[in-house]
N, CA and C atoms as an extended XYZ file, in Angstrom:
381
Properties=species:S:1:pos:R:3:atomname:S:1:resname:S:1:resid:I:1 pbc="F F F"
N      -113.826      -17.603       -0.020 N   UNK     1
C      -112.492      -17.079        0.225 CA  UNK     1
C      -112.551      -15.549        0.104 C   UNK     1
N      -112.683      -15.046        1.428 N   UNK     2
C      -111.960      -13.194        1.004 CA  UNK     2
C      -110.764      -13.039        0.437 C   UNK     2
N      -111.304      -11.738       -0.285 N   UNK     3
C      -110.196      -11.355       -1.355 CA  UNK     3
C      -108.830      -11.065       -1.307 C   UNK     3
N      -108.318      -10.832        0.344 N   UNK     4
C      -107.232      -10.737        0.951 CA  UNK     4
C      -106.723      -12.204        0.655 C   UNK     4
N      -107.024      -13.083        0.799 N   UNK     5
C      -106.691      -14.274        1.284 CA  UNK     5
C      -106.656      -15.104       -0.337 C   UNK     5
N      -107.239      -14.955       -0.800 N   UNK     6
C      -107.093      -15.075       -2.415 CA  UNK     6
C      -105.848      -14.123       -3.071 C   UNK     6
N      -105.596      -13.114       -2.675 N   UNK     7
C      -104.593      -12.643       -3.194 CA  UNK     7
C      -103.739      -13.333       -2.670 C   UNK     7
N      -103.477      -13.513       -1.369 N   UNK     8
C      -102.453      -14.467       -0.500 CA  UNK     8
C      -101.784      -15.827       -1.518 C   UNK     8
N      -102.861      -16.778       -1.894 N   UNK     9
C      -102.778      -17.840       -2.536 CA  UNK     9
C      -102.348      -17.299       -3.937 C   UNK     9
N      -102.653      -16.880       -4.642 N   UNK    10
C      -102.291      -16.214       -5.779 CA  UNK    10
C      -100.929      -16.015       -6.004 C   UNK    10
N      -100.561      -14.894       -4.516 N   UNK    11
C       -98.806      -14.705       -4.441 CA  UNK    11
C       -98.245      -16.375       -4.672 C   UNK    11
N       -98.985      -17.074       -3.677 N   UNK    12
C       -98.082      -17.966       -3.777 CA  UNK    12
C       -98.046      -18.890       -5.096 C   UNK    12
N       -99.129      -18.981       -5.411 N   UNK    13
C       -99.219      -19.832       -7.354 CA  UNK    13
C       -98.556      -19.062       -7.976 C   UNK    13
N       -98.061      -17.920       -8.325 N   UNK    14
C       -97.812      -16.931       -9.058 CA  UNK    14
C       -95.773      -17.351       -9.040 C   UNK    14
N       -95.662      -17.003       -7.477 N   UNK    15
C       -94.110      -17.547       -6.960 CA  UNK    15
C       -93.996      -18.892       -7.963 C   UNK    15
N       -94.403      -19.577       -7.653 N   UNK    16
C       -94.218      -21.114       -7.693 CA  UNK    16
C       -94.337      -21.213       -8.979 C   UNK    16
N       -95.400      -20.446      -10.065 N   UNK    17
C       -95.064      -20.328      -11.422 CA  UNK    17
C       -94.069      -19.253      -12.055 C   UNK    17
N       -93.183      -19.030      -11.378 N   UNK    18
C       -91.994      -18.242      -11.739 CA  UNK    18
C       -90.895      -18.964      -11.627 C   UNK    18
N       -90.477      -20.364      -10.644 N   UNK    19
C       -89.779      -20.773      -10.762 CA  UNK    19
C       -90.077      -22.299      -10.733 C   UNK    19
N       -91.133      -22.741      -11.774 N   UNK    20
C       -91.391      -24.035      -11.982 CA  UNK    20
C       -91.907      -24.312      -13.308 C   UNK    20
N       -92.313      -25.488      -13.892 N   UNK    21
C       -92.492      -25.818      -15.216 CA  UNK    21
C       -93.943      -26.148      -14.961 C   UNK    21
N       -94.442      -25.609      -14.179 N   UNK    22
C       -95.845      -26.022      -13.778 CA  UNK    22
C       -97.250      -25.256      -14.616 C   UNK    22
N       -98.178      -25.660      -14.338 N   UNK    23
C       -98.653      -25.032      -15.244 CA  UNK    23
C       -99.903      -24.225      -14.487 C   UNK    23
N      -100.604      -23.104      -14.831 N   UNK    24
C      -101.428      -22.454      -13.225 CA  UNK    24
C      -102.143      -23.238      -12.959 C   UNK    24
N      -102.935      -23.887      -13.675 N   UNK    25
C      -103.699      -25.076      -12.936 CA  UNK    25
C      -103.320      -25.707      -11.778 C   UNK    25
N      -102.084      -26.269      -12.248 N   UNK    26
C      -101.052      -26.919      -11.294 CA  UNK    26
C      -100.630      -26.373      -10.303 C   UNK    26
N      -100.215      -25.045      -10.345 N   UNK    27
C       -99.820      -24.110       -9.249 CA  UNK    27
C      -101.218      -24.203       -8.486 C   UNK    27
N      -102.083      -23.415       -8.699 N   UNK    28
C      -103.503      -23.157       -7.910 CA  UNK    28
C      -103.816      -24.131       -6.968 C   UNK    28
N      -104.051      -25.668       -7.717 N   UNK    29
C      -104.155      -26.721       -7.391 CA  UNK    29
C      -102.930      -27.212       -6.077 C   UNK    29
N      -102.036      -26.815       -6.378 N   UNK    30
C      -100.800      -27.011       -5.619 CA  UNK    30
C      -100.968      -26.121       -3.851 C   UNK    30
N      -101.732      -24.611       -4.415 N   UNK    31
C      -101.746      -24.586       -3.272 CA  UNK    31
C      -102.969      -24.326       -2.232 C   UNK    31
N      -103.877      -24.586       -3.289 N   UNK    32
C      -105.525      -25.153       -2.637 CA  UNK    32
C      -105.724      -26.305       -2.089 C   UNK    32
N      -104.960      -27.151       -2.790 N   UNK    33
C      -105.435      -28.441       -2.863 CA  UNK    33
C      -107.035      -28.718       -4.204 C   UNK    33
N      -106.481      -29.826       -4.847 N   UNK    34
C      -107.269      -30.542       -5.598 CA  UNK    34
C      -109.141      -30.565       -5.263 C   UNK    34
N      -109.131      -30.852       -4.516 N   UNK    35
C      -110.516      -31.255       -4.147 CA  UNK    35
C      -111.290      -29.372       -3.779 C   UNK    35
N      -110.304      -28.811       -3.759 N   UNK    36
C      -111.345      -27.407       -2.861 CA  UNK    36
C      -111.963      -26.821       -4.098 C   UNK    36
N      -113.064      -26.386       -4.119 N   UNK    37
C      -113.665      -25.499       -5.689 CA  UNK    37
C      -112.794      -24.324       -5.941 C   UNK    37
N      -112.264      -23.868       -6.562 N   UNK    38
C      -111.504      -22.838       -6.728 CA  UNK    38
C      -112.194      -21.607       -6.931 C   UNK    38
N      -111.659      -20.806       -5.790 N   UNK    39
C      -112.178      -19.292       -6.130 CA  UNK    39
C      -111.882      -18.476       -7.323 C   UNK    39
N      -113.243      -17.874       -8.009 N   UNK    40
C      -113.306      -17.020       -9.262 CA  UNK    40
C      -112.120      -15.484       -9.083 C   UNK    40
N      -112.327      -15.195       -8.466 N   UNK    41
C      -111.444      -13.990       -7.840 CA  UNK    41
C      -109.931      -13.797       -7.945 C   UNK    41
N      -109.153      -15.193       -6.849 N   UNK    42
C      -108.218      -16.609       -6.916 CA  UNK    42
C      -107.682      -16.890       -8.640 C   UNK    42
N      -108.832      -17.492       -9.261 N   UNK    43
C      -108.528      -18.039      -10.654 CA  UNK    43
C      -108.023      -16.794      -11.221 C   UNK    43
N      -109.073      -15.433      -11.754 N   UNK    44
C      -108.409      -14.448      -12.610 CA  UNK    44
C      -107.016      -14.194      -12.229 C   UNK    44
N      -106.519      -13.900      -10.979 N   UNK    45
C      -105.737      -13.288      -10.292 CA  UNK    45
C      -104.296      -14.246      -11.127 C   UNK    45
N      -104.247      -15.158      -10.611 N   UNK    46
C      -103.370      -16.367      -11.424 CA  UNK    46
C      -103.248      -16.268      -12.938 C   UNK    46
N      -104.267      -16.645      -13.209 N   UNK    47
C      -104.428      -16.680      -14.767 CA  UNK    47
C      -103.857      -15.592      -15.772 C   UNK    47
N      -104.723      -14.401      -15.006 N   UNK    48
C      -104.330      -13.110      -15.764 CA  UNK    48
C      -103.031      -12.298      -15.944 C   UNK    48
N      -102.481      -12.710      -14.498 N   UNK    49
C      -101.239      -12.344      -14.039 CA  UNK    49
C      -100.017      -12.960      -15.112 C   UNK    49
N      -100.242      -14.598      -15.128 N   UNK    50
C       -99.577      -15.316      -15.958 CA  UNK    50
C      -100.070      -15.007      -17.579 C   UNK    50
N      -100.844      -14.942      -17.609 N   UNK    51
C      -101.216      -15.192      -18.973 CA  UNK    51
C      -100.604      -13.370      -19.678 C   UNK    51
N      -100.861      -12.342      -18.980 N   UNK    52
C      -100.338      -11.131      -19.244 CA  UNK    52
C       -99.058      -10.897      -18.996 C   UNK    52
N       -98.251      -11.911      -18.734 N   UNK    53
C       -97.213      -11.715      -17.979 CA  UNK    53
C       -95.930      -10.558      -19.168 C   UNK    53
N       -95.921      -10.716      -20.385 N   UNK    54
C       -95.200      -10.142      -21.228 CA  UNK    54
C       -95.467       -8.801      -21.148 C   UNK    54
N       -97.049       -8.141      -21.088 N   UNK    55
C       -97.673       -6.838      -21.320 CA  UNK    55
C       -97.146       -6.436      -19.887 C   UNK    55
N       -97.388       -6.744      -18.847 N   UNK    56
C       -97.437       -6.704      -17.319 CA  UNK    56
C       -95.824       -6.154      -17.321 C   UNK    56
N       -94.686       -7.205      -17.659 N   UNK    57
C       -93.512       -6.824      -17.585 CA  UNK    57
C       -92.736       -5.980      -18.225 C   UNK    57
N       -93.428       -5.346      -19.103 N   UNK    58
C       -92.931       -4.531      -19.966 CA  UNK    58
C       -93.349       -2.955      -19.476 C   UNK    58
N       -94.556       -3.087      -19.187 N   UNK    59
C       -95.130       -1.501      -18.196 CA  UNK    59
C       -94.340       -1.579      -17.317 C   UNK    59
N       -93.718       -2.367      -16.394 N   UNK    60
C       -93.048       -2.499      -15.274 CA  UNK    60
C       -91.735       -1.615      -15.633 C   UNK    60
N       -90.941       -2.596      -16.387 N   UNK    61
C       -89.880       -2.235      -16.767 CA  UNK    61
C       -89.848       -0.523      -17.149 C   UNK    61
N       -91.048       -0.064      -17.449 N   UNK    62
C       -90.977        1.279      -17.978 CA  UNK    62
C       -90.783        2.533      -16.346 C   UNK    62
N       -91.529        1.290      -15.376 N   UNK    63
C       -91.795        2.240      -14.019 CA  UNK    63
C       -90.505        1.961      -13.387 C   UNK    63
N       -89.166        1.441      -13.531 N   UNK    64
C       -88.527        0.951      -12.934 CA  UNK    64
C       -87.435        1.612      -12.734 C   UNK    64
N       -86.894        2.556      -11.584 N   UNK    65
C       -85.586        3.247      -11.917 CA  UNK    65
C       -84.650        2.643      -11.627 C   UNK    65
N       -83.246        2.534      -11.978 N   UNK    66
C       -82.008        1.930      -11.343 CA  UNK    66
C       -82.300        0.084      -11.431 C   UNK    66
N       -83.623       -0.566      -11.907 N   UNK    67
C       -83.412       -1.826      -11.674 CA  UNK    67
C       -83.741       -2.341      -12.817 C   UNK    67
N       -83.425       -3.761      -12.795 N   UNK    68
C       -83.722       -4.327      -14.265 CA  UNK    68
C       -84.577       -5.712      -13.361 C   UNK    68
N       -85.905       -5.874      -14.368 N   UNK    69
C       -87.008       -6.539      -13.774 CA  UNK    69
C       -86.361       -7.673      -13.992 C   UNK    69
N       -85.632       -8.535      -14.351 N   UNK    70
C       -84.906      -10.110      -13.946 CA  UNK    70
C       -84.331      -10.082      -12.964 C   UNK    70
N       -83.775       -8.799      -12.115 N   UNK    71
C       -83.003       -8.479      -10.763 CA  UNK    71
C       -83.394       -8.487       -9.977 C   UNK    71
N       -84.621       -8.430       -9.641 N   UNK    72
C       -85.351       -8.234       -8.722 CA  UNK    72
C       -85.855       -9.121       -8.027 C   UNK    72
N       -85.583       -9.500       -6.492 N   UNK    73
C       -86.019      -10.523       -5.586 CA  UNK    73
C       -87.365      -11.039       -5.890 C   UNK    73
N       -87.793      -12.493       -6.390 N   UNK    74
C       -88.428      -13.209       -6.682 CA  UNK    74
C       -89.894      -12.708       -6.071 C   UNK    74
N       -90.370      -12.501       -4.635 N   UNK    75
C       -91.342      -11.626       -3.660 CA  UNK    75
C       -91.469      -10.666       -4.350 C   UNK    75
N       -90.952       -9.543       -4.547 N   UNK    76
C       -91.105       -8.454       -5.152 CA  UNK    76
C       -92.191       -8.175       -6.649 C   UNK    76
N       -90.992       -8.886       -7.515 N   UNK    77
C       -91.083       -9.374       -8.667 CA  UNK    77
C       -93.115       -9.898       -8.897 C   UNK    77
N       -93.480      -11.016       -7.825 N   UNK    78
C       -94.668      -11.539       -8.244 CA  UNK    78
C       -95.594      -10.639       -7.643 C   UNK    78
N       -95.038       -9.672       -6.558 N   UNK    79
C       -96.616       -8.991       -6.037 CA  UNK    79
C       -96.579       -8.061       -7.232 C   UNK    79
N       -95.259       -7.350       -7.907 N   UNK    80
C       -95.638       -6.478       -8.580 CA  UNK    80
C       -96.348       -6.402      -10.098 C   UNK    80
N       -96.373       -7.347      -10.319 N   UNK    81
C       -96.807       -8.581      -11.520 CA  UNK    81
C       -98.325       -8.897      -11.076 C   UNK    81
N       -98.994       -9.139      -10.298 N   UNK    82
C       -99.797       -9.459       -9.666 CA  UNK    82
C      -100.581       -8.258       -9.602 C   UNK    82
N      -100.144       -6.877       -8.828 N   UNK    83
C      -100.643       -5.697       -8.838 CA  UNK    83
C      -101.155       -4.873      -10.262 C   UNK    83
N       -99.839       -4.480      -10.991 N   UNK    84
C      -100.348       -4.549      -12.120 CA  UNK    84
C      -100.867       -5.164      -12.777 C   UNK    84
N      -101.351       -6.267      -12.844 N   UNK    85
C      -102.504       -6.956      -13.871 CA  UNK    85
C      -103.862       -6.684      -13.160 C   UNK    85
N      -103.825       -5.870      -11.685 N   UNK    86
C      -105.144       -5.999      -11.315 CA  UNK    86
C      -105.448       -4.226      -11.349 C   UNK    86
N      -104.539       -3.331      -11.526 N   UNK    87
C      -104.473       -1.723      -12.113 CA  UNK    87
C      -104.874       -1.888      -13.750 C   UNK    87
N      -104.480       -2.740      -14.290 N   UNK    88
C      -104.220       -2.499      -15.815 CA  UNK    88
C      -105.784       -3.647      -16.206 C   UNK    88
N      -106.143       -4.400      -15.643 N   UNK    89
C      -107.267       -5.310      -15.958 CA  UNK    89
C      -108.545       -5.684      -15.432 C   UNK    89
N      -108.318       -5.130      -13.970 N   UNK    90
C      -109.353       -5.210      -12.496 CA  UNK    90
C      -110.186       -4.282      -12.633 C   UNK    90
N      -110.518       -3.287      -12.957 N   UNK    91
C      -110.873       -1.731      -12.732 CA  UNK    91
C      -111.767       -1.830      -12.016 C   UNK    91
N      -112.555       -3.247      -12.104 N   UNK    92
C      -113.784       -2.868      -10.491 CA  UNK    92
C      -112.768       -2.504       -9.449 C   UNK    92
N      -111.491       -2.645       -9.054 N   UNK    93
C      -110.903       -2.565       -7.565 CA  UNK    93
C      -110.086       -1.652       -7.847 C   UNK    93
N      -110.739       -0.576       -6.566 N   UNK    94
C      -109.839        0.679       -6.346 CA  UNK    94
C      -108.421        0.456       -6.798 C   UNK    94
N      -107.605        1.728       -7.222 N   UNK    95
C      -106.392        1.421       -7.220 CA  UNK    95
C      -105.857        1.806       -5.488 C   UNK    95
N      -106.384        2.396       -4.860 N   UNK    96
C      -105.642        2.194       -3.996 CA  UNK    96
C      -105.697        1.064       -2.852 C   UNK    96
N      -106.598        0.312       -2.814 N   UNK    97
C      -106.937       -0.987       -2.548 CA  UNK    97
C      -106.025       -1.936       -3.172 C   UNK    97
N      -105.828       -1.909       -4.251 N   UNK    98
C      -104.337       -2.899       -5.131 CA  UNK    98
C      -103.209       -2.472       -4.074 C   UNK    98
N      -102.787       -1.101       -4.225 N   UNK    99
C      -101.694       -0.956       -3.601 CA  UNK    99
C      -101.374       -1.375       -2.060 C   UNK    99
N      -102.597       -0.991       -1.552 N   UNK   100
C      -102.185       -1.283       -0.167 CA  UNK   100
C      -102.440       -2.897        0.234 C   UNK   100
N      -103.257       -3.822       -0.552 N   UNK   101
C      -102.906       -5.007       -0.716 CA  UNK   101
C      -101.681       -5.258       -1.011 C   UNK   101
N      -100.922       -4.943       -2.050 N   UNK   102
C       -99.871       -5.207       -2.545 CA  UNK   102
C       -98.885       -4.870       -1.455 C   UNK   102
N       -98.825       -3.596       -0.896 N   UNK   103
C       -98.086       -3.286        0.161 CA  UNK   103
C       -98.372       -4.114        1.832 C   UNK   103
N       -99.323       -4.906        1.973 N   UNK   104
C       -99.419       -5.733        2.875 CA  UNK   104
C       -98.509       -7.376        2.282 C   UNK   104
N       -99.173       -7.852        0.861 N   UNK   105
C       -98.266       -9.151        0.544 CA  UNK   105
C       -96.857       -8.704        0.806 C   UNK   105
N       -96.061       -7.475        0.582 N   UNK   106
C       -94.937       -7.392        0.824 CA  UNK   106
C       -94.444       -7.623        2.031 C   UNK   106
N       -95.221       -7.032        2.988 N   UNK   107
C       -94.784       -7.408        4.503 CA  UNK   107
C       -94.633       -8.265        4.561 C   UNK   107
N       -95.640       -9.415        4.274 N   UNK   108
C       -95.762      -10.803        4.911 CA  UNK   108
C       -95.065      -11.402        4.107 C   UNK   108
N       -94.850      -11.481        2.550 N   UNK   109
C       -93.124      -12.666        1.843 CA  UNK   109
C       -92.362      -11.732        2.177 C   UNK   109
N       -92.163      -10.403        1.777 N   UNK   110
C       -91.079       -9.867        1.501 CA  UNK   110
C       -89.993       -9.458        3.222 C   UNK   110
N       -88.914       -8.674        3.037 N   UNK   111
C       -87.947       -8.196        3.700 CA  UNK   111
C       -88.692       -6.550        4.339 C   UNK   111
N       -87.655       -6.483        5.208 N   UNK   112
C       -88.266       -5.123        5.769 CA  UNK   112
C       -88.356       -4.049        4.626 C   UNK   112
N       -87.555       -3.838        3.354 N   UNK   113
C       -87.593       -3.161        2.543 CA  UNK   113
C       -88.653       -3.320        1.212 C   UNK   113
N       -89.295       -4.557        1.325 N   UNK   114
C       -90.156       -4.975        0.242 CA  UNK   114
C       -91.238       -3.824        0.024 C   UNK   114
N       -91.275       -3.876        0.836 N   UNK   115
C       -93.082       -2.885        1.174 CA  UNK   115
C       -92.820       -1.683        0.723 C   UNK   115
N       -91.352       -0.891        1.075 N   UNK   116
C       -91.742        0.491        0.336 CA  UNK   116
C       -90.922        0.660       -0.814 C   UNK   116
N       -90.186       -0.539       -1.279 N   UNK   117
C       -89.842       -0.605       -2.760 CA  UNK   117
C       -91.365       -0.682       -3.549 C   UNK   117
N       -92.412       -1.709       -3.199 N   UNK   118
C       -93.787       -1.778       -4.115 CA  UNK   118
C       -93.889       -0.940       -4.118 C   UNK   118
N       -94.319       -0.183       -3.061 N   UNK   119
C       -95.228        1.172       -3.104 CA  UNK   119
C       -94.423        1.944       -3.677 C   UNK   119
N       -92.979        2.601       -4.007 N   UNK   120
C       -92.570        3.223       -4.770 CA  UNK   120
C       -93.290        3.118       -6.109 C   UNK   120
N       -92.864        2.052       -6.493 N   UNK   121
C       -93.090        1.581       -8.233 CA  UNK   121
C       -94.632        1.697       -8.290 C   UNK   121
N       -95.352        0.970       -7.592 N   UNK   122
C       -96.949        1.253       -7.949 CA  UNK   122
C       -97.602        2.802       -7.711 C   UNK   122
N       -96.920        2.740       -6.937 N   UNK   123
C       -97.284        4.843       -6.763 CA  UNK   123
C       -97.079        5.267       -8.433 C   UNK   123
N       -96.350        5.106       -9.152 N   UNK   124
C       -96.369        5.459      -10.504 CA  UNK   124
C       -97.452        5.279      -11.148 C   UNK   124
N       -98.016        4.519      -11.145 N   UNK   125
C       -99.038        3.628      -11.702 CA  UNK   125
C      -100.605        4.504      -11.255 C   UNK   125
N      -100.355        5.152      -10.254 N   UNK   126
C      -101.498        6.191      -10.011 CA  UNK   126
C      -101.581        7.960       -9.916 C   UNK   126
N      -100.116        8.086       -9.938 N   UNK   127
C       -99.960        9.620      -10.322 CA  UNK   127
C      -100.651       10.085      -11.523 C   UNK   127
């Protein structure tokens, strides 16, 4: 699995563990399917994201002008959650490689405005 495409799946385990009682296993599994070996890349991405999710949301909240991180459209919310755990925990991957990943998942879940709300907030994150 390229790493584009692992982030892809990720968004979506990540979504699906934001508004389910599921557990990442379950998510991952949910949207691999059971039987596929799960990508290492894939796994951190999930895991770390969730498992940091308190540290993750709290830096957020600090980059955040005018919004409060429970307000924020569900899309948004998981790429930026997702991004930062891979700025704050990834360091093999460029930061600007996060971002402009991050600014592509936005295109594709998010609204015409998704993409340069991320990149606002993660632009912080590299000044």
């Amino acid at each position: 699995m390229k790493r584009h495409e692992a982030r892809e799946k990720a968004m979506q385990a990540l979504f699906q563990l934001d508004s389910t009682e599921m557990t990442p296993n379950e998510a991952m599994d949910h949207i691999t399917g059971e039987e596929e070996v799960r990508d290492p890349f894939y796994a951190s991405l999930v895991e770390g994201t969730y498992g940091n999710r308190e540290e993750i949301d709290e830096s957020l909240k600090s980059k955040l002008e005018n919004w409060k991180l429970e307000r924020l459209p569900k899309v948004e919310r998981t790429v930026l959650r997702m991004a930062v755990y891979e700025l704050l925990h990834m360091e093999e991957t460029p930061s600007k490689v996060v971002l402009n990943e991050a600014i592509e998942l936005s295109k594709t879940f998010g609204d015409e405005k998704s993409s340069r709300f991320v990149n606002g907030v993660l632009s912080k994150y590299t000044d």
